[in-house]
C-alpha positions in Angstrom: 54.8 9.3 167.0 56.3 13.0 166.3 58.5 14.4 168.6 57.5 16.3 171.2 58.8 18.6 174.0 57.6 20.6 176.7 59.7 24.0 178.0 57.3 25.0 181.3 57.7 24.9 185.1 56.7 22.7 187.1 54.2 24.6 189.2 53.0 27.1 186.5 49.2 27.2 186.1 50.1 27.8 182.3 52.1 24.6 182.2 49.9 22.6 184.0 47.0 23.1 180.9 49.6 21.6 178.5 50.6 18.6 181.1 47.1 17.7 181.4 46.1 18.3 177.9 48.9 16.2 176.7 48.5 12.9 180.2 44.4 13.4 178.9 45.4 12.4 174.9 48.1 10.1 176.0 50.2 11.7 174.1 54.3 11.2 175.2 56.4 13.6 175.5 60.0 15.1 176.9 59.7 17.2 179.5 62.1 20.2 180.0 62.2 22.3 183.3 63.0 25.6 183.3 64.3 28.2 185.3 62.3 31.1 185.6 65.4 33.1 187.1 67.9 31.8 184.0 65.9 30.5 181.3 67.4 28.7 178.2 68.5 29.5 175.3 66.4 27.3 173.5 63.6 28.7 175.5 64.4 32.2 174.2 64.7 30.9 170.7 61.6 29.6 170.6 59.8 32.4 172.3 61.8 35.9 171.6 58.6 37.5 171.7 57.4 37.0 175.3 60.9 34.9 176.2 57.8 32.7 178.8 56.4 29.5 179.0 55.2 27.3 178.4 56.6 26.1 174.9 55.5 22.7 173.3 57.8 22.3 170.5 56.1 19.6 168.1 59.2 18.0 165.4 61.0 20.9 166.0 58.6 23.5 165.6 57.6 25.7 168.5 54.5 27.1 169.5 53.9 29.8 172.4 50.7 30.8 174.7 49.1 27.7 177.2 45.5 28.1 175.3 46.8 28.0 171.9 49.2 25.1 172.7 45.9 23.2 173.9 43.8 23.9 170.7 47.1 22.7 168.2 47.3 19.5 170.5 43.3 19.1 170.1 43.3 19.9 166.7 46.7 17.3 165.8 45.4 14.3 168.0 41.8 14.0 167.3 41.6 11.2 170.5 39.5 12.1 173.6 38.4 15.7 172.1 39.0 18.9 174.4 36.4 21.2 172.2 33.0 20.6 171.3 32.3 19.7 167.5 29.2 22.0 167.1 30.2 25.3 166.2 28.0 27.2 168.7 28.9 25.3 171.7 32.9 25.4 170.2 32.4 29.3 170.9 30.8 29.1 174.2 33.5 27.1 175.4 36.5 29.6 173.9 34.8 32.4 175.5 34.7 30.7 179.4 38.8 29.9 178.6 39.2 33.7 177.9 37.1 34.5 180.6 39.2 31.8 183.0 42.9 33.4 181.4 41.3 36.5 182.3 40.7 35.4 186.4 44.3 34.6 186.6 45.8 37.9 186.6 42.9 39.2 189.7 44.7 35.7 191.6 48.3 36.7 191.1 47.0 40.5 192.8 46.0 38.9 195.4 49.4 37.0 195.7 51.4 40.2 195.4 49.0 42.7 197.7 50.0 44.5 200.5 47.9 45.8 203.1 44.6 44.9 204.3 41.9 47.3 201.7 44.3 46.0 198.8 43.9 42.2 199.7 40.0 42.8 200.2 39.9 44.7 197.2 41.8 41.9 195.8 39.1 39.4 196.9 36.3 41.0 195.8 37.5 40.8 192.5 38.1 37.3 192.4 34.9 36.6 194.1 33.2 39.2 191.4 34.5 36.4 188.5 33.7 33.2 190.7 30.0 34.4 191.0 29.7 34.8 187.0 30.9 31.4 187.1 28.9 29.7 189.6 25.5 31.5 188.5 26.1 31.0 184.9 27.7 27.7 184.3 26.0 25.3 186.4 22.8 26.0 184.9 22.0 22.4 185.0 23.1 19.3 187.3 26.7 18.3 185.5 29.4 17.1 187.3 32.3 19.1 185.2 32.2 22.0 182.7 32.3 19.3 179.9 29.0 16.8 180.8 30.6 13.5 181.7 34.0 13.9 180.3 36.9 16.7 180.8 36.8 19.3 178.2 38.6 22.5 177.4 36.8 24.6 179.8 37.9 22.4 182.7 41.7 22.5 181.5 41.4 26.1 181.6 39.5 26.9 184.9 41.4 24.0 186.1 44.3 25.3 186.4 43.2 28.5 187.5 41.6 27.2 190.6 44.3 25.5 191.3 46.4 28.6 191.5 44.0 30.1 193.5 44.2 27.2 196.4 47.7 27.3 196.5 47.8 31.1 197.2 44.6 30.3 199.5 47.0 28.8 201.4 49.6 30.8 201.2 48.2 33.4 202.7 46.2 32.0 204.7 42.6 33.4 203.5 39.9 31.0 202.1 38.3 32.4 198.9 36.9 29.4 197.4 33.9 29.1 200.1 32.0 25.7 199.4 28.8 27.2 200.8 29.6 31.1 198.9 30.2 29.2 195.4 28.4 25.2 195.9 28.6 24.4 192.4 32.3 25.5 191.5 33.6 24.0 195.0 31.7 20.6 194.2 33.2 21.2 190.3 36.6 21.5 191.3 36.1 18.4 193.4 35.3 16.4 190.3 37.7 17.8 188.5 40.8 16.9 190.4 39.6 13.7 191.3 39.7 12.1 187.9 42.3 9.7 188.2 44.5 11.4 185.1 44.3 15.2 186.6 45.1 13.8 190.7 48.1 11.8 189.1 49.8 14.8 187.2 48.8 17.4 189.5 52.0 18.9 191.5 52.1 17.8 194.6 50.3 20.8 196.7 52.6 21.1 199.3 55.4 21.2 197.7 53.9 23.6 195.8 53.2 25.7 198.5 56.4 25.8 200.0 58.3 26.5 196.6 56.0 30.1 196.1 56.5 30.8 199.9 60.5 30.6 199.1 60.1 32.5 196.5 58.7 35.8 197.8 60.6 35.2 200.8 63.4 35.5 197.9 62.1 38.7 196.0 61.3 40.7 200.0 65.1 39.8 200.4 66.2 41.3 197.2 63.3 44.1 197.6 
């Protein structure tokens, strides 16, 4: 088995597709925690372009960008496929991960907003991208985004959602209303309950409590 290493944090959304990409193909690997505050220098090696993570580094070549990392790994390890093998449904499923990359930012608003018509602004837009999802890709009765096994589309909107929770909780609002959005609450249900994405999810709480400590951090230095 090649050589491979992982540069990410622990509770990044971004790093979590590559954990979970790499736990679903069995694939081994060295893990390497960063620090978002005094990141290494291999880190900024690897990536001088965007100097983020995560970076899976495969026999000593790197490779930059969560999706991208995702499509090398399912394209270099052919075991339990991530993307669909015809070439229509292969596009269908690239445009719901750009259209789940493109949710995240509208979740780390609502993180940052201040004031009450910003976070209901904030809301609204993530509710604006959950309905697109809930009315368009549960057309028929499936259980995830990929039929009977994980795929591509769950990695992506996996990690998203689960970003969202955390800052559900954070703040104290629920946006991911089981009787608003039925389909994508049940979904994510499935999704985390698959014995391989509940045993390398980060442990919620401790998730929780890390974020909270950090914007109690950057108010302090505000």
């Amino acid at each position: 088995m090649a050589q491979v290493k992982l540069h990410g944090f622990w509770y990044s959304p971004f790093t979590l597709r590559v954990v979970l990409t790499l736990k679903l193909k069995g694939i081994p690997y060295e893990n390497i925690e960063e620090d978002r505050f005094n990141k290494s220098p291999q880190l900024l090696e690897y990536n001088p372009v965007h100097k983020k993570t995560p970076v899976l580094v495969h026999d000593g070549k790197p490779l930059c960008e969560s999706m991208i990392i995702v499509e090398y790994i399912d394209e270099k390890w052919p075991q339990y496929p991530l993307l669909p093998v015809d070439p229509y449904e292969r596009a269908q499923a690239r445009f719901w991960v750009k259209y789940a990359d493109e949710m995240i930012p509208a979740v780390g608003a609502l993180f940052s907003s201040s004031g009450v018509e910003e976070r209901e602004n904030s809301i609204n837009k993530i509710w604006e991208h959950l309905k697109v999802v809930e009315q368009h890709c549960f057309g028929y009765e499936k259980n995830i985004f990929g039929g009977n096994t994980i795929n591509i589309v769950d990695i992506a909107f996996g990690s998203a959602i689960k970003f969202l929770i955390t800052i559900e909780d954070i703040i104290e609002v629920k946006i991911l209303d089981a009787e608003k959005f039925p389909h994508l609450h049940s979904w994510f249900n499935n999704f985390k309950d698959a014995p391989v994405i509940n045993e390398n999810l980060p442990d919620h709480q401790k998730v929780v409590a890390f974020i909270k400590s950090l914007l109690q951090k950057s108010l302090q230095s505000s």
